[in-house]
DRENDO-1510 file (C-alpha; in Angstrom, 1 decimal, always signed):
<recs>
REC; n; res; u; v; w
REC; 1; UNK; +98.7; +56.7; +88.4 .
REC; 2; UNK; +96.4; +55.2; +86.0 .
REC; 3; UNK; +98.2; +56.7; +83.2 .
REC; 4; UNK; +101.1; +55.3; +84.3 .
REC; 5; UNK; +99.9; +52.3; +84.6 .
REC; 6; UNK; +98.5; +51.7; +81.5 .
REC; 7; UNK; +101.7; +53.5; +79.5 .
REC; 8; UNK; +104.0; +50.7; +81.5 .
REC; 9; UNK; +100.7; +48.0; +80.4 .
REC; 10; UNK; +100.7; +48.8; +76.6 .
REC; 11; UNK; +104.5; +49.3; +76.1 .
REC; 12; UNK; +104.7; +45.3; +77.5 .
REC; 13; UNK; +101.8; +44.4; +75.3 .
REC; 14; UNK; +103.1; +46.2; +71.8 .
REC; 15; UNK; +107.0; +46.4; +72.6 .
REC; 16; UNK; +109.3; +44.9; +68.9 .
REC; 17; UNK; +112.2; +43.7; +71.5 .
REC; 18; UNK; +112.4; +40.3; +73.0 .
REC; 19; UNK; +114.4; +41.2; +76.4 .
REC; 20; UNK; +114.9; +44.7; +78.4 .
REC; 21; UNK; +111.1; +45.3; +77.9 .
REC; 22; UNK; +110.3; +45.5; +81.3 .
REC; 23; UNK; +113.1; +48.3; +82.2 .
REC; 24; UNK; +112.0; +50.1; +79.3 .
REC; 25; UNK; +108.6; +49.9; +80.4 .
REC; 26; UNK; +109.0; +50.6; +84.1 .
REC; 27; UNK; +111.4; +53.6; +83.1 .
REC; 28; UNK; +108.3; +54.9; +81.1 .
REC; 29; UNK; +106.4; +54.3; +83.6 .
REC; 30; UNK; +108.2; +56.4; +86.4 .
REC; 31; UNK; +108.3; +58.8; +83.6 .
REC; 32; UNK; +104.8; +59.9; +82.9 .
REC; 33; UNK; +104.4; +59.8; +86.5 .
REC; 34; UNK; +106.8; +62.5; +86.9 .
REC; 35; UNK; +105.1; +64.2; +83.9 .
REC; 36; UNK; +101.7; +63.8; +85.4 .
REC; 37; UNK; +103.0; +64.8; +89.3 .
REC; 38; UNK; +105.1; +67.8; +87.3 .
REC; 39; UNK; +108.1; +66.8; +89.7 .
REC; 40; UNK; +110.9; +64.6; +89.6 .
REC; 41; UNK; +110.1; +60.9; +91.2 .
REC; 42; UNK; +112.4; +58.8; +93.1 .
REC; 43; UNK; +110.7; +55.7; +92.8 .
REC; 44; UNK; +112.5; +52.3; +92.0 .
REC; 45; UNK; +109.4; +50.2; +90.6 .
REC; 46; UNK; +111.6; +47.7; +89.6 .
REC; 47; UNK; +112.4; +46.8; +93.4 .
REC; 48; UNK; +108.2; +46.4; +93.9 .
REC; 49; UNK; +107.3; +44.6; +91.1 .
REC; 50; UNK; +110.6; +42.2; +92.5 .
REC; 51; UNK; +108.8; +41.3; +95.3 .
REC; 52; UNK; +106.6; +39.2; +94.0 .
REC; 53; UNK; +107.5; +38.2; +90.2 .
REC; 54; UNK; +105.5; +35.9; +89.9 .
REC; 55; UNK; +102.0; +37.9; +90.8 .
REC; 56; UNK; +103.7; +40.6; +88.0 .
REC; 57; UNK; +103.1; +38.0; +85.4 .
REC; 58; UNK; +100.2; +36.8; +86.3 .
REC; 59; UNK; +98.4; +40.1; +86.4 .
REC; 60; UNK; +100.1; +41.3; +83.1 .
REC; 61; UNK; +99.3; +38.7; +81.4 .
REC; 62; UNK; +95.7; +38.8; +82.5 .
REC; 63; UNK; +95.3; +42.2; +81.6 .
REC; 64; UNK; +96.8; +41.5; +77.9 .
REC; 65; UNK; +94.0; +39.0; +77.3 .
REC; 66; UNK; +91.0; +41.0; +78.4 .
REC; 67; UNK; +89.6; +44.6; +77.5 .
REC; 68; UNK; +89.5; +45.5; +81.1 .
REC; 69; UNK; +92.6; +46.1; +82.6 .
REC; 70; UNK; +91.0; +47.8; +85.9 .
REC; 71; UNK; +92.8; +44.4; +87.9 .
REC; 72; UNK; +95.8; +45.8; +86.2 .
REC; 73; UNK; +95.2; +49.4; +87.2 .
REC; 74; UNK; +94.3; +48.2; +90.8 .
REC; 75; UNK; +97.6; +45.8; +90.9 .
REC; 76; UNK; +100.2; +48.3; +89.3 .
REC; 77; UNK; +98.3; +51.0; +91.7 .
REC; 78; UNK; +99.8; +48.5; +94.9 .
REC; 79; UNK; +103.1; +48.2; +93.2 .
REC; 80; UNK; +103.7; +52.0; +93.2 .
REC; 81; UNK; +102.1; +52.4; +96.9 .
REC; 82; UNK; +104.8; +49.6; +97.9 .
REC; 83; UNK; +107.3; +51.6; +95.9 .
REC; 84; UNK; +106.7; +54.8; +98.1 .
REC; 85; UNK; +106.4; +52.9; +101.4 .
REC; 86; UNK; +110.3; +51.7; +100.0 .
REC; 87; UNK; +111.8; +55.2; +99.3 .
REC; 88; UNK; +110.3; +56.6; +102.4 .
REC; 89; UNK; +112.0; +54.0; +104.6 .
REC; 90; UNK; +115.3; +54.4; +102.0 .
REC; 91; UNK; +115.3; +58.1; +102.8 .
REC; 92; UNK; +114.7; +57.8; +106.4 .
REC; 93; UNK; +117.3; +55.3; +106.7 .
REC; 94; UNK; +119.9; +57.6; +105.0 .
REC; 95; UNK; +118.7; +60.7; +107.3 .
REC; 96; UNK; +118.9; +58.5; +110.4 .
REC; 97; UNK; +122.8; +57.5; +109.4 .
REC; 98; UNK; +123.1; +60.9; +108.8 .
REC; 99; UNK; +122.0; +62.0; +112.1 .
REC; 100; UNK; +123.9; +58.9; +113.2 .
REC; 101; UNK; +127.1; +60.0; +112.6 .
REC; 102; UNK; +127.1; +63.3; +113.3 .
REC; 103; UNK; +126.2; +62.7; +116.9 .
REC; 104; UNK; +129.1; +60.4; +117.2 .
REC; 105; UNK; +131.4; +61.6; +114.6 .
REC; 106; UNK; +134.1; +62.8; +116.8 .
REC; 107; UNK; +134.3; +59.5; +119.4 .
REC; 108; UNK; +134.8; +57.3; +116.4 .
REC; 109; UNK; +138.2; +55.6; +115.2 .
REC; 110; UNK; +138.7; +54.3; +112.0 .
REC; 111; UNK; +137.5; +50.6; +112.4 .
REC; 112; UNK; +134.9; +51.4; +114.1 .
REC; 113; UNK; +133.4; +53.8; +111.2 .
REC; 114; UNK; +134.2; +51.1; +108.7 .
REC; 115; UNK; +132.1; +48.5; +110.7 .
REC; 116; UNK; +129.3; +51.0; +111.4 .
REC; 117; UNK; +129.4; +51.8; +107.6 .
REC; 118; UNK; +128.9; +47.9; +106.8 .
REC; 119; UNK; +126.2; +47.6; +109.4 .
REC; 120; UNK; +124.1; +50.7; +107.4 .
REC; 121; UNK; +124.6; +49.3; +104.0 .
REC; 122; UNK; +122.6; +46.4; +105.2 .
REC; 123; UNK; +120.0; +48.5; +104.3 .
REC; 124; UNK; +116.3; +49.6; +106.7 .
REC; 125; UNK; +116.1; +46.1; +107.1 .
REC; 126; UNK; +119.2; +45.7; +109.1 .
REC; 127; UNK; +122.4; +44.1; +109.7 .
REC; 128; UNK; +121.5; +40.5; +109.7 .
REC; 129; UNK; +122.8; +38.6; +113.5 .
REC; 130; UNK; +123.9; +41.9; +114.5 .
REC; 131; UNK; +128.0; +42.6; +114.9 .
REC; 132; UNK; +130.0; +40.0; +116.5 .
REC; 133; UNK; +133.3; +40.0; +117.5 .
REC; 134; UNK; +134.3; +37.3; +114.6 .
REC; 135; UNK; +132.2; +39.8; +112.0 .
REC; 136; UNK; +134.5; +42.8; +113.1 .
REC; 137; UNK; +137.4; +41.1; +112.6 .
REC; 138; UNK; +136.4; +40.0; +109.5 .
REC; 139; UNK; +135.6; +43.5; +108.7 .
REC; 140; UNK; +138.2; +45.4; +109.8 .
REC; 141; UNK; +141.2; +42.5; +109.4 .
REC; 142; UNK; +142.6; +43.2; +113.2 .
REC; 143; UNK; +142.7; +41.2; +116.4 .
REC; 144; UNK; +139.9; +39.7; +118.9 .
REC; 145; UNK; +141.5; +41.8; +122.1 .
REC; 146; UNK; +141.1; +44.9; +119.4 .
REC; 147; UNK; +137.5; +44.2; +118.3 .
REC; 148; UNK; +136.5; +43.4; +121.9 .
REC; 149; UNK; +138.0; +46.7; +122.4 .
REC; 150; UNK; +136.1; +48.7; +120.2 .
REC; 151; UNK; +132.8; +46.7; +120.6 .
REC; 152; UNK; +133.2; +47.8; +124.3 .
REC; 153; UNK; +133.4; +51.0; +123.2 .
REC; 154; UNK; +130.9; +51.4; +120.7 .
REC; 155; UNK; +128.5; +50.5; +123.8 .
REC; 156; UNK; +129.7; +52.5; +126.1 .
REC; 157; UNK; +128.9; +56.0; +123.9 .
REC; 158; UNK; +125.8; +54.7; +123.4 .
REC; 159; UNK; +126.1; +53.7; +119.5 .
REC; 160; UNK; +125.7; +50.2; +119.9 .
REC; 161; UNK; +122.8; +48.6; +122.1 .
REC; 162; UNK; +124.3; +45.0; +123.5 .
REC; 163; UNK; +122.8; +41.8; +123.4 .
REC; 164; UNK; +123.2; +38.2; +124.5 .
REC; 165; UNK; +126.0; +37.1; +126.5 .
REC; 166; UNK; +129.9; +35.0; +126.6 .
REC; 167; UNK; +130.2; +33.7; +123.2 .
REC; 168; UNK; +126.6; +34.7; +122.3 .
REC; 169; UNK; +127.1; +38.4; +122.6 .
REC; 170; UNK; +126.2; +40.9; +119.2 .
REC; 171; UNK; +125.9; +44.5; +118.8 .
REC; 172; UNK; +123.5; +46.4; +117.1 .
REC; 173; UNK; +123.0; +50.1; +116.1 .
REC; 174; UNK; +121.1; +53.0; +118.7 .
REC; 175; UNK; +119.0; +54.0; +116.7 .
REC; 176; UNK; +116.7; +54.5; +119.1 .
REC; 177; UNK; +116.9; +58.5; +119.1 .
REC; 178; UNK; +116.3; +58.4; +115.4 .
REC; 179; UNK; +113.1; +56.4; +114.9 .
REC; 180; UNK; +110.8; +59.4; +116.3 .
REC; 181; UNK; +111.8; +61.4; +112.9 .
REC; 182; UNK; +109.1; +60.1; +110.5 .
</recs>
């Protein structure tokens, strides 16, 4: 890690190009990581460091002023702990779909997969306002008695937990079976 943190460090400090420095650097990064771990690394550094900008600044440029860059080491150290806390919930996400459909698979029309599929790309994080009626048909360009319909439905197997009530009512994913797996 510290290798890796100071390769991504000095690349920043003695890059020749004015923009794409810090891809090239967080590439490099990733990279002697790999090297180091001798395996392949799935890490997107780049989403991490995103998280707070502004603190990625701060500390590089504090670390380009000053001989000791053990802040630095400390800093970039949290940025790739945050970046395996990220892929671990991306991959558990993806298994959890996975498991998802294949429990349900066969009870599912069309529409229904297409809205399901829209609620997963959310992302771990989650559908925002869960599925609505007026979301559905957004989604899946048909009627309210259809949407209803299938909302209804999508309960009733047990993919969708309901919530709220009248106009108020939303849908979100069952993914209580799946959360046990990590």
């Amino acid at each position: 890690m510290i290798t890796s943190a100071l390769t991504h460090l000095y690349f920043e400090t003695l890059h020749p190009f004015e923009d794409g420095n810090g891809r090239i650097g967080r590439a490099l990064a990733e990279k002697v990581l790999a090297e180091r771990l001798d395996m392949p690394i799935l890490l997107n550094i780049s989403h991490a460091i995103e998280l707070d900008k502004k603190k990625y600044y701060q500390e590089i440029k504090k670390a380009q002023r000053d001989l000791n860059v053990s802040d630095w080491i400390a800093y970039f150290c949290g940025v790739l702990l945050s970046a395996i806390k990220n892929i671990k919930s991306v991959a558990l996400h993806t298994l959890n779909k996975t498991k998802f459909f294949d429990r349900y698979a066969d009870e599912l029309n069309e529409r229904e997969i297409k809205a399901i599929n829209k609620m997963f790309d959310a992302g771990p994080s989650g559908f925002e306002g869960g599925m609505t009626a007026k979301k559905y048909i957004s989604i899946n360009k048909t009627s309210k008695p259809t949407a209803t319909r299938d909302l209804q439905h999508l309960s009733a197997i047990g993919a969708f937990n309901k919530y709220g009530g009248g106009r108020s009512v939303y849908y979100e994913l069952n993914m209580e079976p799946y959360n046990h797996l990590f």
